[in-house]
PyMOL Python script that loads the backbone (N, CA, C, O; Angstrom):
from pymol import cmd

cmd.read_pdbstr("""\
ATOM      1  N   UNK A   1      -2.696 -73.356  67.302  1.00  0.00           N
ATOM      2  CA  UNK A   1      -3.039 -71.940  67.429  1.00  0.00           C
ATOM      3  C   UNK A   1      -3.716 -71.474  66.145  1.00  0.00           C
ATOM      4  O   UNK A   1      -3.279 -71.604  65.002  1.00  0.00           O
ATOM      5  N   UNK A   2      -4.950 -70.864  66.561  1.00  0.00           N
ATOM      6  CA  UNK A   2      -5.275 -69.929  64.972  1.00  0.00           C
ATOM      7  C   UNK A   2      -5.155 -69.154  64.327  1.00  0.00           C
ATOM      8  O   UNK A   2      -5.567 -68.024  64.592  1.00  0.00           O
ATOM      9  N   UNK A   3      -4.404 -69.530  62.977  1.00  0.00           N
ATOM     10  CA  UNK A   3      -4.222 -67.781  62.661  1.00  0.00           C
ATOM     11  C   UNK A   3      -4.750 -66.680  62.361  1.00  0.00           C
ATOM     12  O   UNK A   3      -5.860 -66.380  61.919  1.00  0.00           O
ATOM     13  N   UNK A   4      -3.543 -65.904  62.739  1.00  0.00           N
ATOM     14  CA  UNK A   4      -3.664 -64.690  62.456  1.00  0.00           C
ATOM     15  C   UNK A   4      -2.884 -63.347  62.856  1.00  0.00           C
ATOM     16  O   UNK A   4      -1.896 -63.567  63.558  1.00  0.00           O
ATOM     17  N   UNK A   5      -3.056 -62.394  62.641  1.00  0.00           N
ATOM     18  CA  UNK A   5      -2.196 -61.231  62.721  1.00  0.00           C
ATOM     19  C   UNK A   5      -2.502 -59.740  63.484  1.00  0.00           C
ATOM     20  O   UNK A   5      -3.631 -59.269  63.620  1.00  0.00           O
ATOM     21  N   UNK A   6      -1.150 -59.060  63.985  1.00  0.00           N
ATOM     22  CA  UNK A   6      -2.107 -58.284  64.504  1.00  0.00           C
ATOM     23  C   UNK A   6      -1.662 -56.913  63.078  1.00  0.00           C
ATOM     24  O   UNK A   6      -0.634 -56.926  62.400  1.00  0.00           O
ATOM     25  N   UNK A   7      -2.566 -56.090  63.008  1.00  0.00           N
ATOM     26  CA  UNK A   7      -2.589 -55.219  61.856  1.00  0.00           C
ATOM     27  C   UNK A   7      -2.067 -53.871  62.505  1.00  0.00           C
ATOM     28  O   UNK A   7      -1.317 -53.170  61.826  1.00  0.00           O
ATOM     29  N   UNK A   8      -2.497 -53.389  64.048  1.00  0.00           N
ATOM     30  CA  UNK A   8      -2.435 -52.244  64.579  1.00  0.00           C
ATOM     31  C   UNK A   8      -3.089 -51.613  65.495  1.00  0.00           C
ATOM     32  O   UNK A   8      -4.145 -52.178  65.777  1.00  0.00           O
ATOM     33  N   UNK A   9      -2.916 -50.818  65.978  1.00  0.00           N
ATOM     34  CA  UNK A   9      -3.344 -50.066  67.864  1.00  0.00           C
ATOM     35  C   UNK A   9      -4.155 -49.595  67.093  1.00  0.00           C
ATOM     36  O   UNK A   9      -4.125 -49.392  65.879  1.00  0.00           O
ATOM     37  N   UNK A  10      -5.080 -49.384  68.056  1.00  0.00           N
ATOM     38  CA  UNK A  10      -6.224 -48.186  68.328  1.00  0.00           C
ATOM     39  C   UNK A  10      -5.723 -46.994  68.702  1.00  0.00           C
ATOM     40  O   UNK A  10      -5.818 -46.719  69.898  1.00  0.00           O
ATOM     41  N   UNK A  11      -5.155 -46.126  67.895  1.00  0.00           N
ATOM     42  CA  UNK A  11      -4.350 -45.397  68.278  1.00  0.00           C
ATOM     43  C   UNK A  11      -4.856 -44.070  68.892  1.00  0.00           C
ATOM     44  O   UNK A  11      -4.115 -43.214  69.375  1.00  0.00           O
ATOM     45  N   UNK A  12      -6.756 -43.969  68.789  1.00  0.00           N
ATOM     46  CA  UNK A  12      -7.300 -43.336  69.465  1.00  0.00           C
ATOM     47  C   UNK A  12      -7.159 -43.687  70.847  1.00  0.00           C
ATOM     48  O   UNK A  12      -6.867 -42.850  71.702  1.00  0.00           O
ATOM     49  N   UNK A  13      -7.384 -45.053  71.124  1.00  0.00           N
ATOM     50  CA  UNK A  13      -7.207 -45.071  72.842  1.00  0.00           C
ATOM     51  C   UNK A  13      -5.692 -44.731  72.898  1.00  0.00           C
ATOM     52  O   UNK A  13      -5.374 -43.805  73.644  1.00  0.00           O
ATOM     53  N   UNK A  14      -4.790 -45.324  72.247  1.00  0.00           N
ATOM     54  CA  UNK A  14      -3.631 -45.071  73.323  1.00  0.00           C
ATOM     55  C   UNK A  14      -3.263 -43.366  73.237  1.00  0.00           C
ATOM     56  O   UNK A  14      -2.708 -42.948  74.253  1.00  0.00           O
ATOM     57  N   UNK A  15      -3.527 -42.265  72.066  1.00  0.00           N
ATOM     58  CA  UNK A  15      -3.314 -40.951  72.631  1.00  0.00           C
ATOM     59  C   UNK A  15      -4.556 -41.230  73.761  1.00  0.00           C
ATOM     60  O   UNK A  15      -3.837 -40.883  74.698  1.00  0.00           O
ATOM     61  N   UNK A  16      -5.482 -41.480  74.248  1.00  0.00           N
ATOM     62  CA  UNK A  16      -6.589 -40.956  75.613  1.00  0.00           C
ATOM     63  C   UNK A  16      -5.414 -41.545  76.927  1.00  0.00           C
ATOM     64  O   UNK A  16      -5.218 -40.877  77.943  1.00  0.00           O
ATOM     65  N   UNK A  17      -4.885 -42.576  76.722  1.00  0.00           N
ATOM     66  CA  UNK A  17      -4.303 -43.642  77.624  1.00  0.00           C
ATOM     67  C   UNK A  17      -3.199 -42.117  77.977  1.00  0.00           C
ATOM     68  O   UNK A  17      -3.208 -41.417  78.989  1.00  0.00           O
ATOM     69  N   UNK A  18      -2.428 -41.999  76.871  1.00  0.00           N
ATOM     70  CA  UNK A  18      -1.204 -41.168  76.949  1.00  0.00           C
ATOM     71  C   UNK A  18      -1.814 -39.420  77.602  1.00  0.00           C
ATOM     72  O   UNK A  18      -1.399 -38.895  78.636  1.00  0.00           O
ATOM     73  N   UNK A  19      -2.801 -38.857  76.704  1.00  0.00           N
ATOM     74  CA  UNK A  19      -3.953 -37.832  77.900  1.00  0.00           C
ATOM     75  C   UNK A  19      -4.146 -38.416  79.470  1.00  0.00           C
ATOM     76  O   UNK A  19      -3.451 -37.757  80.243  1.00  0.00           O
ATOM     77  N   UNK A  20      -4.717 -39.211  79.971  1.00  0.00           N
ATOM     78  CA  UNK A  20      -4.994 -39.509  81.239  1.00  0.00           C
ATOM     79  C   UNK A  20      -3.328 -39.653  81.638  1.00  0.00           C
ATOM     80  O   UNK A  20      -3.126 -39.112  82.726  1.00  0.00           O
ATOM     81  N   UNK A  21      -2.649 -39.976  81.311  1.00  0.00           N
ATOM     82  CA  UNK A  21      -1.413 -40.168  82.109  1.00  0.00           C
ATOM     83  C   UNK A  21      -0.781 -38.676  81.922  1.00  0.00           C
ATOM     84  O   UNK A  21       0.149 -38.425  82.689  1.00  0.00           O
ATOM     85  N   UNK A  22      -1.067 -37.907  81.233  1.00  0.00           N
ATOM     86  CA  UNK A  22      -0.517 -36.345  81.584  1.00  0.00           C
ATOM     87  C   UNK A  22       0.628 -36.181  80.688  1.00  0.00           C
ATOM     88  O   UNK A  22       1.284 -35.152  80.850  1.00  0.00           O
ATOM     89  N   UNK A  23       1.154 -37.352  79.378  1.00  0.00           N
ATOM     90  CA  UNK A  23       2.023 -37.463  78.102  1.00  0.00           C
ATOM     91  C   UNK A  23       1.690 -36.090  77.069  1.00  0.00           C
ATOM     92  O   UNK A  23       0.611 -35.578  76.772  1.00  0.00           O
ATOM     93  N   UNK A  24       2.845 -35.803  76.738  1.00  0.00           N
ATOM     94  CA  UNK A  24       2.440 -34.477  75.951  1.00  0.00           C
ATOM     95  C   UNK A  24       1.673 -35.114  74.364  1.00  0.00           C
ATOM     96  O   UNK A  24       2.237 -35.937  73.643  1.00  0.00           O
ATOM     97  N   UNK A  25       0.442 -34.568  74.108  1.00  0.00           N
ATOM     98  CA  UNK A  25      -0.656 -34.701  72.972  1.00  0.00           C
ATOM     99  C   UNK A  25      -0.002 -34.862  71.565  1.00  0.00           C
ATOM    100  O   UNK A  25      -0.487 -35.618  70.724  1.00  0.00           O
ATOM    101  N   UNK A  26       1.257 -34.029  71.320  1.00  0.00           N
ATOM    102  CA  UNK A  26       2.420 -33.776  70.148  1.00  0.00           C
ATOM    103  C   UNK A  26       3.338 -34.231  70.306  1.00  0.00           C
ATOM    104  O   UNK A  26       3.970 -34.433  69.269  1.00  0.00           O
ATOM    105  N   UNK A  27       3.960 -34.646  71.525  1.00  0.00           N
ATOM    106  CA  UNK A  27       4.940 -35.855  71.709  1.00  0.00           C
ATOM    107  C   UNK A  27       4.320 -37.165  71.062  1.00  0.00           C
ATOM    108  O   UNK A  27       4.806 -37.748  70.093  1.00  0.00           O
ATOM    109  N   UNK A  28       3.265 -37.508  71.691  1.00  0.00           N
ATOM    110  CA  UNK A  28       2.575 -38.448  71.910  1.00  0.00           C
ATOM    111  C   UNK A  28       2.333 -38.738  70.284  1.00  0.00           C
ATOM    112  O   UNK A  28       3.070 -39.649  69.908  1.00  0.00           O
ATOM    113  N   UNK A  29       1.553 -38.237  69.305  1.00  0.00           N
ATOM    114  CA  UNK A  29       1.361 -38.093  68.244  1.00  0.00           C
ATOM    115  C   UNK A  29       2.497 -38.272  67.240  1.00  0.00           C
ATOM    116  O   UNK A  29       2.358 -38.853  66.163  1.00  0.00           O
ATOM    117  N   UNK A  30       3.604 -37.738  67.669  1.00  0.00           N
ATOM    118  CA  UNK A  30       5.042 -37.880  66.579  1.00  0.00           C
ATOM    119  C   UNK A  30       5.736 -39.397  67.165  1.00  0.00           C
ATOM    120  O   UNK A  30       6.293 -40.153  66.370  1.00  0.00           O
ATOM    121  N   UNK A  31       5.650 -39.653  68.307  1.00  0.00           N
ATOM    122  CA  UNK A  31       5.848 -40.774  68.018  1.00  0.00           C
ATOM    123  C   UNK A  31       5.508 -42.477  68.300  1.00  0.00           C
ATOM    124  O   UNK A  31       6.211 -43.482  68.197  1.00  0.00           O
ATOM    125  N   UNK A  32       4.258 -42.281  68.652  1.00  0.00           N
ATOM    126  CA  UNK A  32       2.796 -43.850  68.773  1.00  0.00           C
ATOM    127  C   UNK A  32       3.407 -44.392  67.428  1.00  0.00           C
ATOM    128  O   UNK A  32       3.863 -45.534  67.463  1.00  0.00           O
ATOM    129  N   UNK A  33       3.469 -43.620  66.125  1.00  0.00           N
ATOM    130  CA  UNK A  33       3.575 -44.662  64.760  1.00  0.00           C
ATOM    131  C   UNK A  33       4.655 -45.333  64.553  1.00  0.00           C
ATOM    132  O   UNK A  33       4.702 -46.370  63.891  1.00  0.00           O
ATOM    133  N   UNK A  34       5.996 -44.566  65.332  1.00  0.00           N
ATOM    134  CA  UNK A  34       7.022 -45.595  65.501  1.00  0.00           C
ATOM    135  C   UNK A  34       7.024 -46.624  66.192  1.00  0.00           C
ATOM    136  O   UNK A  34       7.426 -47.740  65.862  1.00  0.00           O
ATOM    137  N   UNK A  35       6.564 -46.283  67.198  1.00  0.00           N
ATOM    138  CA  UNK A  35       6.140 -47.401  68.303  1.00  0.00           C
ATOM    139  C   UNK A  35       5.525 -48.605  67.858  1.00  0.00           C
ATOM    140  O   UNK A  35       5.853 -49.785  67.978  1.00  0.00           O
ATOM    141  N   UNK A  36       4.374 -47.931  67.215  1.00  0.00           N
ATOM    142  CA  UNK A  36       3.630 -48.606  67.070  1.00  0.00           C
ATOM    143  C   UNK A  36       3.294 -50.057  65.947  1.00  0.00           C
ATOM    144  O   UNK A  36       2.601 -51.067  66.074  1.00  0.00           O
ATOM    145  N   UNK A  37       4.503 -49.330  64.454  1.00  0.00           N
ATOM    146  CA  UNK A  37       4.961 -50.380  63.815  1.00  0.00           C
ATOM    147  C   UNK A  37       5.975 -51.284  64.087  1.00  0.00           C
ATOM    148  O   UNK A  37       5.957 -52.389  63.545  1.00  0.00           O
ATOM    149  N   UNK A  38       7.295 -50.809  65.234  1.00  0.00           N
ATOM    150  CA  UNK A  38       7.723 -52.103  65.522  1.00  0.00           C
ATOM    151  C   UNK A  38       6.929 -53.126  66.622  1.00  0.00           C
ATOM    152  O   UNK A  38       7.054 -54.350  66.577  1.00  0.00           O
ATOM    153  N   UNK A  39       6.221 -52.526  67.460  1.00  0.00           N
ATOM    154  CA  UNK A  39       5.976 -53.572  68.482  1.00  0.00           C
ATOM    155  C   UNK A  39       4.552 -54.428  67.626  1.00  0.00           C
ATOM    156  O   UNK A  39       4.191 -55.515  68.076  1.00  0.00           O
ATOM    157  N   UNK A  40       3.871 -53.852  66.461  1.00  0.00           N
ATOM    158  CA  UNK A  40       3.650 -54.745  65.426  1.00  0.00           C
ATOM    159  C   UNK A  40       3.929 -55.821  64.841  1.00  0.00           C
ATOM    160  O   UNK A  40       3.355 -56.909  64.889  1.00  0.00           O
ATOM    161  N   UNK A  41       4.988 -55.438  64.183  1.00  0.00           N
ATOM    162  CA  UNK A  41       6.327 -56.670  63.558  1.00  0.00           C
ATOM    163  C   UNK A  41       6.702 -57.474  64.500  1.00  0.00           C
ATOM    164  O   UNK A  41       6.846 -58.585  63.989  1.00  0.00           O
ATOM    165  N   UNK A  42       7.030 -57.509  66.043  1.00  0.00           N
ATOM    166  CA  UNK A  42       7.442 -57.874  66.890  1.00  0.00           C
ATOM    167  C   UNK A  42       6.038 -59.116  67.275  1.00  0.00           C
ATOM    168  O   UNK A  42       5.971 -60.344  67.225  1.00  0.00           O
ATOM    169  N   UNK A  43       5.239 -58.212  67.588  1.00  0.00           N
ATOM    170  CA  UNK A  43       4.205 -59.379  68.218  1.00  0.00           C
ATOM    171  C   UNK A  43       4.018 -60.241  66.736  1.00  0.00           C
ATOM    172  O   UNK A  43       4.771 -61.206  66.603  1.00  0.00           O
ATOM    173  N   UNK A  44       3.376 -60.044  65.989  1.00  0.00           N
ATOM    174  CA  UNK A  44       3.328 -61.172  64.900  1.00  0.00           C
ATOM    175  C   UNK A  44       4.772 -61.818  64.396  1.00  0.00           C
ATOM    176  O   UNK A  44       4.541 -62.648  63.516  1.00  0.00           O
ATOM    177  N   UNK A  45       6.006 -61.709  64.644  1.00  0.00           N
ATOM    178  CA  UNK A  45       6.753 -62.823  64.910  1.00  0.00           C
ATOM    179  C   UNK A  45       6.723 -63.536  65.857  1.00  0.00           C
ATOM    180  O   UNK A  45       7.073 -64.664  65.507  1.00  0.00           O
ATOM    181  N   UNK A  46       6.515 -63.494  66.780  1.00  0.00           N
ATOM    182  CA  UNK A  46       6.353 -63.735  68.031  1.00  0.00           C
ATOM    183  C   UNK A  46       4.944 -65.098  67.607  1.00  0.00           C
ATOM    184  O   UNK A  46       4.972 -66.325  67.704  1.00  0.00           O
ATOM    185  N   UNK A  47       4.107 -64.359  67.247  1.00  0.00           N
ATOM    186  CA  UNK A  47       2.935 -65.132  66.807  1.00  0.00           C
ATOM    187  C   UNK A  47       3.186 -66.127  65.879  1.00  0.00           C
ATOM    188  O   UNK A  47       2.471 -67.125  65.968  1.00  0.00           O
ATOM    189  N   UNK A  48       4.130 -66.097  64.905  1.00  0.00           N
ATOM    190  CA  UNK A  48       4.525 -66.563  63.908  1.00  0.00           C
ATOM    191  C   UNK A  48       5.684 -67.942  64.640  1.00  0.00           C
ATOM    192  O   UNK A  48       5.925 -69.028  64.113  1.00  0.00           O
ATOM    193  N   UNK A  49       6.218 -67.419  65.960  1.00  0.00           N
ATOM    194  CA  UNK A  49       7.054 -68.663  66.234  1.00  0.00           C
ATOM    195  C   UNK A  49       8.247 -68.681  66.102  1.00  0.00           C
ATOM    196  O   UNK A  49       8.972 -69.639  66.370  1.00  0.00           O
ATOM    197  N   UNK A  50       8.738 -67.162  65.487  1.00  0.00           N
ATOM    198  CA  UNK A  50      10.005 -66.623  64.981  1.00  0.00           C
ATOM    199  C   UNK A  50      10.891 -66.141  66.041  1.00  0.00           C
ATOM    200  O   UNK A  50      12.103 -66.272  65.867  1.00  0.00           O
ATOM    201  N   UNK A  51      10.467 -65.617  67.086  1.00  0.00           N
ATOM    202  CA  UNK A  51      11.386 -65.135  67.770  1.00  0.00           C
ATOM    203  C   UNK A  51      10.690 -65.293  69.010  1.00  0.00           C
ATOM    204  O   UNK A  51       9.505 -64.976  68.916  1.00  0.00           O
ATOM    205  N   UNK A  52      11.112 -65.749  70.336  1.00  0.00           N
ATOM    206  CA  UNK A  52      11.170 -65.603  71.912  1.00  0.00           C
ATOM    207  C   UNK A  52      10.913 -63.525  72.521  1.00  0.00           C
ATOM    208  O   UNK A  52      10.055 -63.041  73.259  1.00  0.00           O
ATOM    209  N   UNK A  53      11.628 -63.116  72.070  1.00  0.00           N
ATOM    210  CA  UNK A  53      11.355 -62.080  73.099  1.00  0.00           C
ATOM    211  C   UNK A  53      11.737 -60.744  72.032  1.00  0.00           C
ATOM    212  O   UNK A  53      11.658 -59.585  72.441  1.00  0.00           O
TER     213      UNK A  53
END
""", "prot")
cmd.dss("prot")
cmd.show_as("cartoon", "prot")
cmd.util.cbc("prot")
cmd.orient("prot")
C-alpha cells in the first residue's frame, strides 16, 4: 500500500451535504470539527494497520 495520510474534510462540501439534507447551518458548524478530527485519527490508523474498526 502507498503511503499516506488523510489530513481532513472538505468541510465546505460537507456543511452543502448537511444544507441539502435540511441539518441546522450552526449545529452543523459547532460540530463537523469534532467529527471531523476523530474520524481523522481513526481512518489513518486504520491506514496505518493499527486498528480493525
Amino acid at each position: 500500500m502507498a503511503p499516506g495520510a488523510v489530513l481532513g474534510w472538505d468541510i465546505g462540501a460537507a456543511l452543502a451535504l448537511a444544507h441539502a439534507l435540511g441539518i441546522n447551518p450552526l449545529i452543523t458548524a459547532e460540530l463537523l470539527p469534532e467529527i471531523e478530527a476523530v474520524m481523522v485519527r481513526k481512518l489513518n490508523e486504520q491506514m496505518e494497520g493499527g486498528h480493525d474498526g
